[in-house]
C-alpha positions as CSV (number, residue, x, y, z in Angstrom):
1,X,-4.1,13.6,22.7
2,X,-2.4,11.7,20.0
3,X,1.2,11.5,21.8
4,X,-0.5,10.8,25.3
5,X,-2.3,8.1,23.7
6,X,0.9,7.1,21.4
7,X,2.8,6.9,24.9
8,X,0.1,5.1,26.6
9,X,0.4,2.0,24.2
10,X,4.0,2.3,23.5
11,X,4.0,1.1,27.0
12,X,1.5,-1.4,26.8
13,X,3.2,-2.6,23.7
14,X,6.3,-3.6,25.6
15,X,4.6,-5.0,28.7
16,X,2.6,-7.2,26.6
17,X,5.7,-8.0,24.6
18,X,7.2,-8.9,28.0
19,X,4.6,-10.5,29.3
20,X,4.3,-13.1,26.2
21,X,7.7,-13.9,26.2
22,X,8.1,-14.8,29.2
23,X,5.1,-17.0,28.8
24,X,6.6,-18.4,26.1
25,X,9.5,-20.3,27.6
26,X,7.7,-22.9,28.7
27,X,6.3,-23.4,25.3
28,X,9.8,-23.8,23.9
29,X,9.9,-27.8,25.2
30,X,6.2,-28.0,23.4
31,X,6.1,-28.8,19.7
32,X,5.9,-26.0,17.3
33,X,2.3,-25.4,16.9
34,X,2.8,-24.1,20.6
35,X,4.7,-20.8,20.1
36,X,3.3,-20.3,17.0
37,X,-0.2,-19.7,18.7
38,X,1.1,-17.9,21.4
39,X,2.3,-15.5,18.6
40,X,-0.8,-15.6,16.6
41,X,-2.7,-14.1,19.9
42,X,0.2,-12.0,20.6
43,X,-0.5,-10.2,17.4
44,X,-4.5,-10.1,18.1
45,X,-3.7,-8.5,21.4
46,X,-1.8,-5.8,19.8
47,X,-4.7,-5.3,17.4
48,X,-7.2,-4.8,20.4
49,X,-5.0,-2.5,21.7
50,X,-4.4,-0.1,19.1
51,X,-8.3,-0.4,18.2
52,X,-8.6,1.0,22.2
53,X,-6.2,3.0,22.8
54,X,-4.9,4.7,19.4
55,X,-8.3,4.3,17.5
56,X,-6.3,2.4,14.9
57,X,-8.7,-0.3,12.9
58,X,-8.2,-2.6,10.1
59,X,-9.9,-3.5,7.0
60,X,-8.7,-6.6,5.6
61,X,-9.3,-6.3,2.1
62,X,-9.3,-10.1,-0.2
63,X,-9.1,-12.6,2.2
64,X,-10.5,-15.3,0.4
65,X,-7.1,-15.4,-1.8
66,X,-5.0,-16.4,0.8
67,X,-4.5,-20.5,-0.8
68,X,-5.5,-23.0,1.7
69,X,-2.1,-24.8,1.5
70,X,1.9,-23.6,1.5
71,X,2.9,-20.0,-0.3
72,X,5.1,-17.4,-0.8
73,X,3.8,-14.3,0.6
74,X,5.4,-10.8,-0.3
75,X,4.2,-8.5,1.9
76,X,5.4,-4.6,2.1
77,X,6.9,-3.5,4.8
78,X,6.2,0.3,6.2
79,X,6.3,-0.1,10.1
80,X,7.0,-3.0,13.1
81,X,2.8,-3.2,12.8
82,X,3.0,-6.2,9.9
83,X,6.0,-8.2,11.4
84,X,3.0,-9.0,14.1
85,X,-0.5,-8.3,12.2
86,X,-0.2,-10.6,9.6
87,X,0.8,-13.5,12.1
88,X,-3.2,-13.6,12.7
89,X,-3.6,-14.4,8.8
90,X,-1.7,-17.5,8.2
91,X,-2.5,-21.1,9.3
92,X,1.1,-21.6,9.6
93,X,2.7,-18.7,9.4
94,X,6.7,-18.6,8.5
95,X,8.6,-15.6,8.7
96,X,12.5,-14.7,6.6
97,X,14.2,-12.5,9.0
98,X,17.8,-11.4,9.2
99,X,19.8,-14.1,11.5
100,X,21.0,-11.3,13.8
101,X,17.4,-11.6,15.3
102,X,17.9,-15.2,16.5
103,X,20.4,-13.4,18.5
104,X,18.2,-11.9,20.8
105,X,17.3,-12.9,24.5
106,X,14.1,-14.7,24.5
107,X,12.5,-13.2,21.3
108,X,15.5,-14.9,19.6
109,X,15.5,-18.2,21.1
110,X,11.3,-18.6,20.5
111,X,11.8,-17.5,17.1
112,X,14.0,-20.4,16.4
113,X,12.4,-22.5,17.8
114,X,9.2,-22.1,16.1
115,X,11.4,-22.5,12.9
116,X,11.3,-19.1,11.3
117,X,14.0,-18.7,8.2
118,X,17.2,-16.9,8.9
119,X,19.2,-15.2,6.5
120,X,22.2,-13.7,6.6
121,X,21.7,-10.5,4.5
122,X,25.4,-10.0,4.0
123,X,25.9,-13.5,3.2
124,X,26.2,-13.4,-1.1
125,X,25.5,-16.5,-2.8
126,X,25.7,-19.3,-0.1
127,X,23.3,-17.3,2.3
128,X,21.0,-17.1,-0.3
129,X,21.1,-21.1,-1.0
130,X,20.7,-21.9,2.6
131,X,17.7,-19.1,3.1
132,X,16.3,-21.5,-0.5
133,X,16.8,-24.9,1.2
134,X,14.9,-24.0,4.4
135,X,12.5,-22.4,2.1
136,X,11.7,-25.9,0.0
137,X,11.4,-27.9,3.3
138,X,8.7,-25.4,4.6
139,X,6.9,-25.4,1.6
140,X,7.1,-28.9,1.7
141,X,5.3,-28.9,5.1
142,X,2.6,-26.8,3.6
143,X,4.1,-23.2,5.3
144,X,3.2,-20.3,4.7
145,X,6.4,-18.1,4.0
146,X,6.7,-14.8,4.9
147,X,8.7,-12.4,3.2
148,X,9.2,-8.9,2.8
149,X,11.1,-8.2,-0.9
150,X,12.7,-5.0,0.1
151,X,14.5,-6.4,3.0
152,X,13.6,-3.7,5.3
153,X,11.3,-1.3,6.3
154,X,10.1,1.3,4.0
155,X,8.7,4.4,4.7
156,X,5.1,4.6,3.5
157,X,5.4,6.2,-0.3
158,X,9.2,5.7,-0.6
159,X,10.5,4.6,-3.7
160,X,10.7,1.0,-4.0
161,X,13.7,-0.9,-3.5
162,X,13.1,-4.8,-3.9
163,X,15.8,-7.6,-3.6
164,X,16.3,-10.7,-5.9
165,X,15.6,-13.2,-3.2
166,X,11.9,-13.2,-3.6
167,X,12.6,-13.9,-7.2
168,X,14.7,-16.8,-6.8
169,X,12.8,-18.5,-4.3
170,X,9.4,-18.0,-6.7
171,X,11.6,-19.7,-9.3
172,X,11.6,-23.3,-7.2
173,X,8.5,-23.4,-8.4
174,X,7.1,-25.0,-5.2
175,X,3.9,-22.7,-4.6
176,X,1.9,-19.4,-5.7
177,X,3.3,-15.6,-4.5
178,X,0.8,-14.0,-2.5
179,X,1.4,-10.0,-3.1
180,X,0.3,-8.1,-0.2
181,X,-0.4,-4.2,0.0
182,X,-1.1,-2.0,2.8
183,X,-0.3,2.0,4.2
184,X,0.6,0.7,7.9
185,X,3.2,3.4,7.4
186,X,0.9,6.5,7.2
187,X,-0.9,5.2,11.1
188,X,2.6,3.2,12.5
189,X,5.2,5.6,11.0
190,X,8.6,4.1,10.9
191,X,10.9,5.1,13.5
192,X,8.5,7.4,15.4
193,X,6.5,6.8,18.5
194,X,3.5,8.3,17.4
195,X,0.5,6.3,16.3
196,X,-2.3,8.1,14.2
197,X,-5.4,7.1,14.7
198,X,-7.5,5.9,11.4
199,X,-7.7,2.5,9.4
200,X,-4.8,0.6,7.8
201,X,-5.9,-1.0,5.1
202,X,-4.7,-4.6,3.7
203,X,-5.3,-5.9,0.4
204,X,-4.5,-9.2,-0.4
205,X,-3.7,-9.5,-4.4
206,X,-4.1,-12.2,-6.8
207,X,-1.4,-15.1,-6.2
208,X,0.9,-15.4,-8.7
209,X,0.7,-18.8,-9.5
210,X,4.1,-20.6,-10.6
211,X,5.9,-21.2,-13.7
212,X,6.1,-17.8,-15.0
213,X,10.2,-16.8,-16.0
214,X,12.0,-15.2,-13.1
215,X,12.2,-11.7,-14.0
216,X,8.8,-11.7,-15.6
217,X,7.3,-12.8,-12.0
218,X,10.0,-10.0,-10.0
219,X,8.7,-6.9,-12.8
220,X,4.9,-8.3,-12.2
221,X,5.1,-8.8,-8.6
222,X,7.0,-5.2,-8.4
223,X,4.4,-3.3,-10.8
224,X,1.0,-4.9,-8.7
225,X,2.3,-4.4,-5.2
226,X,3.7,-0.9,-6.1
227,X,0.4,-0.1,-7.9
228,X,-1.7,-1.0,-5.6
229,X,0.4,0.3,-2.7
230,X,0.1,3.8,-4.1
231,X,-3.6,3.4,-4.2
232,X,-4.0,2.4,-0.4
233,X,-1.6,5.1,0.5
234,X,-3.7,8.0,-1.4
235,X,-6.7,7.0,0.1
236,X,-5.2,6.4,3.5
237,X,-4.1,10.5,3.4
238,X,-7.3,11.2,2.2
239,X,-8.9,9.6,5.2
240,X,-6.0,11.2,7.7
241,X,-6.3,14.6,6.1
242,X,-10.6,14.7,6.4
243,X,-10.1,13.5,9.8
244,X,-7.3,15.7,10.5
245,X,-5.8,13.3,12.8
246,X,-2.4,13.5,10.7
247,X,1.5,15.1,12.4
248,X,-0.6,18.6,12.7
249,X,-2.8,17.4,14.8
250,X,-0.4,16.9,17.3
């Protein structure tokens, strides 16, 4: 049942994927705000349909830290699911992605234009000055920047492996770090088709407000999300284990 259902919304996935890009073209002569609503509901649709067909929920834990305003938020990264999920959290959601995205029909070219952050991740120093300088100017707008400090995805209960970016664009000083945990991993694994059903669970930590010295703020922000990552990934194979809904069940 899992893989026919797993199949079923692969396809679905895709369609729908399809199906808002293509509405999105028009949207590219429209001002930002456009796409970036388009790709807010994009993300809600996606939600709906793993509710339906995968019996895949969400328990959004700590909402009521997101700041009202422009922050950093470093999210983890375990599957494709949080590139689109947390989309539906943000006012004005900004995403850092690797410039070789922009490169891609369609997805590419409504990406830039709804002005997400390109980086070029082999790019030393002067990538990592550009990536800063379209950082400030979206904080300046009161964006919400979305990052993930290990660069790619991670399976769920790997070791950690964080980049310095993060750190040095906390150490502008512009705007609080929003941590963010979760165990999308466990239900969305990465690089597998399957989709478990069960809850992913998001926790929203307590920003880290600015000022504090650079590696003080990287070891903090490392030893909370990591922390509370471990926690939301126990209790996720709890859940999958009671339900036996996990690769056995297959």
């Amino acid at each position: 049942m899992i893989i026919i259902r797993s199949v079923v919304f692969n396809v679905l996935f895709y369609l729908v994927l399809a199906a808002y890009l293509m509405v999105a073209m028009p949207t590219l002569l429209l001002p930002r705000w456009g796409i970036i609503r388009l790709a807010q509901h994009w993300g809600r649709v996606n939600l709906h349909l793993l509710r339906i067909v995968c019996g895949i929920t969400v328990e959004w834990r700590g909402l009521e830290k997101i700041p009202a305003g422009a922050c950093l938020v470093a999210a983890k990264h375990q599957s494709v699911w949080e590139t689109f999920a947390l989309l539906t959290l943000f006012r004005d959601p900004t995403y850092i992605l690797k410039r070789e995205l922009l490169w891609l029909p369609l997805f590419g070219w409504a990406a830039w234009r709804a002005r997400m952050i390109p980086v070029d991740r082999g790019g030393g120093k002067p990538a990592l000055a550009a990536m800063a300088a379209h950082v400030r100017d979206a904080l300046a707008a009161g964006k919400q920047i979305i990052i993930f400090p290990e660069g790619t995805r991670r399976p769920a209960g790997a070791e950690p492996k964080y980049k310095y970016g993060i750190a040095h664009l906390y150490g502008e000083g512009i705007a609080a770090c929003v941590p963010i945990a979760l165990n999308s991993g466990l239900f969305w694994p990465r690089r597998q088709f399957l989709r478990y059903p069960g809850t992913i669970t998001v926790e929203i930590l307590d920003p880290i407000a600015p000022g504090l010295p650079i590696d003080e703020f990287f070891e903090r922000l490392q030893r909370d999300l990591e922390a509370a990552t471990a926690r939301l990934i126990a209790q996720g194979r709890r859940d999958i284990a009671a339900a036996g809904a996990g690769p056995a069940a297959v």
